[in-house]
C-alpha positions in Angstrom: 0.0 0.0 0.0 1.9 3.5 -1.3 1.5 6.3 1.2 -0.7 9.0 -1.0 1.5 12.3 -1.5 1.0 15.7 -1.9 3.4 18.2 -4.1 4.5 20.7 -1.1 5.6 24.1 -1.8 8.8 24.7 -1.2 9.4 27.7 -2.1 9.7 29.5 1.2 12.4 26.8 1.9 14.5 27.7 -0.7 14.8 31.7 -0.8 18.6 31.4 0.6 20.2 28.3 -0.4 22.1 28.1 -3.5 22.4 24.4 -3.9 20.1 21.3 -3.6 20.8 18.1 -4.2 17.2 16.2 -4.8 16.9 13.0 -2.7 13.9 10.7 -4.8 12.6 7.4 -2.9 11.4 5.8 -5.8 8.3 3.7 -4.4 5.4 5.8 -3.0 5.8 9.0 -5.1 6.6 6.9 -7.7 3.2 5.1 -7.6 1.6 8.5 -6.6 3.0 10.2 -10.0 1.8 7.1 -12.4 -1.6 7.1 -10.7 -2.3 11.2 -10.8 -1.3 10.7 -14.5 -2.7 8.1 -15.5 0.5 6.3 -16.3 2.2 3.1 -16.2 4.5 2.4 -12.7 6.9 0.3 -14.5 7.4 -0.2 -18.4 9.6 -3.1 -18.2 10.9 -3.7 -21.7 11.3 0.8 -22.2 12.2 1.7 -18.8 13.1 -0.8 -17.1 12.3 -0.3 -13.1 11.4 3.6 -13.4 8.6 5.3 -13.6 8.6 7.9 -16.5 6.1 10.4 -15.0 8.3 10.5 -11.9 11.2 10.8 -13.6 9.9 13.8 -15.5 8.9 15.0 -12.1 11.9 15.2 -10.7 13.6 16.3 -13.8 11.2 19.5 -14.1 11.9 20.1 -10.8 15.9 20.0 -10.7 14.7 22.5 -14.0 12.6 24.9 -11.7 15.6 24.8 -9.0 18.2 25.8 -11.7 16.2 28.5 -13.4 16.1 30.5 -10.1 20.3 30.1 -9.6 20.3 26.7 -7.8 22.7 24.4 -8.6 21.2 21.2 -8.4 21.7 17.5 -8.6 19.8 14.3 -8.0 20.8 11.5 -5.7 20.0 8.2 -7.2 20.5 4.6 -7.4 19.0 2.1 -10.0 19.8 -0.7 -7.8 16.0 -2.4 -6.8 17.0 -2.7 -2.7 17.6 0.5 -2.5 14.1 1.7 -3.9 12.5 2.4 -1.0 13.9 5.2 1.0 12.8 4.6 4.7 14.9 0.9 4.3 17.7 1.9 2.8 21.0 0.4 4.5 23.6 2.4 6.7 25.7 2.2 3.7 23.2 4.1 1.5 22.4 6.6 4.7 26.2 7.1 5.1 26.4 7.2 1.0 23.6 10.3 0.8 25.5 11.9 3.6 28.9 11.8 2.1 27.3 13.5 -1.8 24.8 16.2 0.6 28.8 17.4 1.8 28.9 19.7 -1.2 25.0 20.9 -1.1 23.4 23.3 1.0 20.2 21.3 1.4 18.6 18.1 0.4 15.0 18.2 -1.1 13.2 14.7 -0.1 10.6 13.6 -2.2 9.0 10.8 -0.2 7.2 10.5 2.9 7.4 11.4 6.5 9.5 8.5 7.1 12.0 9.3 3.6 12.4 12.9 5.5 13.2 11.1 8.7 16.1 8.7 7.1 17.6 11.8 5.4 17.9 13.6 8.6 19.3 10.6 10.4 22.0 10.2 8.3 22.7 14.4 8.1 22.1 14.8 11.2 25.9 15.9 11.9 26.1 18.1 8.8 25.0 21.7 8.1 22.9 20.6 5.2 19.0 21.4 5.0 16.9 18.7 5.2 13.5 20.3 3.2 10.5 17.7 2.5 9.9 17.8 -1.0 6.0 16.4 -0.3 3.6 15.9 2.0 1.7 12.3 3.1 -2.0 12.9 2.9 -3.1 9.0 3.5 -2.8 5.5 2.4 -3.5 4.4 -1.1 -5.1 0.8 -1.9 -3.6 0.1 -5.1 -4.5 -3.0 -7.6 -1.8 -3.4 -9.6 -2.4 -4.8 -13.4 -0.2 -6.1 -15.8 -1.1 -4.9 -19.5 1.1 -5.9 -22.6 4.1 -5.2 -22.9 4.6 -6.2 -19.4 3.6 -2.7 -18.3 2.4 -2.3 -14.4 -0.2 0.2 -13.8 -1.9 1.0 -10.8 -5.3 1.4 -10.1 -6.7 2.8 -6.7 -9.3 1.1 -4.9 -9.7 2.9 -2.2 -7.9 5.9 -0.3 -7.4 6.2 3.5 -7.2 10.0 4.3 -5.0 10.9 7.6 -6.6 14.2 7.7 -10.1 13.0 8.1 -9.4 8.9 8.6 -12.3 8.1 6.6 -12.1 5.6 3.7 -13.3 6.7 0.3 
């Protein structure tokens, strides 16, 4: 079950920093992005395990960043353990704290719990740590396989934190 995520505005965040490096977990908004739009989550013979709506995401954003002065750059990994931000290893935490050395702030887009890892492993650095999106609830997904070996996801139902009702 993907958490469901909301684009936050980070734009009060960023007036004095003048370098971000963009810190993607690559399960829940992921699955958020290819919902919204409609979209496969995985195109398995064209992108292999990406999602191409999330990767223009975070592309437009690293474009928004850089067209107001901010050097940017994305911290990644196509390697499939290491999807899913809130379980990534120490190696990985120690990994994203050694590359946010040369940033003034990271930009999380993930959950409460992505935000969390990212401060754990800067939590002895002067880098930002600014949440990228916000969780609004818990998505019930049923995923479907269509040809050519495409995942999309459909919701079946959404549980909202705000007003913990299911719809």
């Amino acid at each position: 079950m993907p958490i469901l995520l909301k684009d936050r505005d980070i734009s009060s965040d960023i007036t004095m920093i003048r370098s971000a490096l963009i810190v993607p977990c690559r399960f829940c908004p992921a699955a958020n992005l290819a919902v919204r739009e409609g979209k496969p989550y995985i195109e398995l013979f064209r992108k292999f395990l990406t999602t191409a709506s999330y990767e223009a995401y975070v592309r437009a954003l690293q474009s928004r960043l850089e067209s107001q002065g901010i050097r940017t750059g994305v911290y990644d990994s196509k390697l499939p353990y290491q999807f899913i931000m809130c379980m990534w290893t120490a190696g990985r935490r120690e990994d994203l704290a050694k590359h946010s050395a040369n940033y003034d702030a990271v930009i999380v887009l993930g959950c409460d719990a992505a935000v969390e890892t990212a401060r754990y492993a800067l939590k002895s650095d002067n880098c930002r740590v600014i949440p990228g999106m916000e969780v609004e609830g818990i998505m019930n997904v049923i995923p479907t396989l269509n040809f050519p070996f495409n995942i999309n996801l459909k919701v079946r139902s959404v549980v909202n934190f705000k007003m913990s009702s299911v719809t």
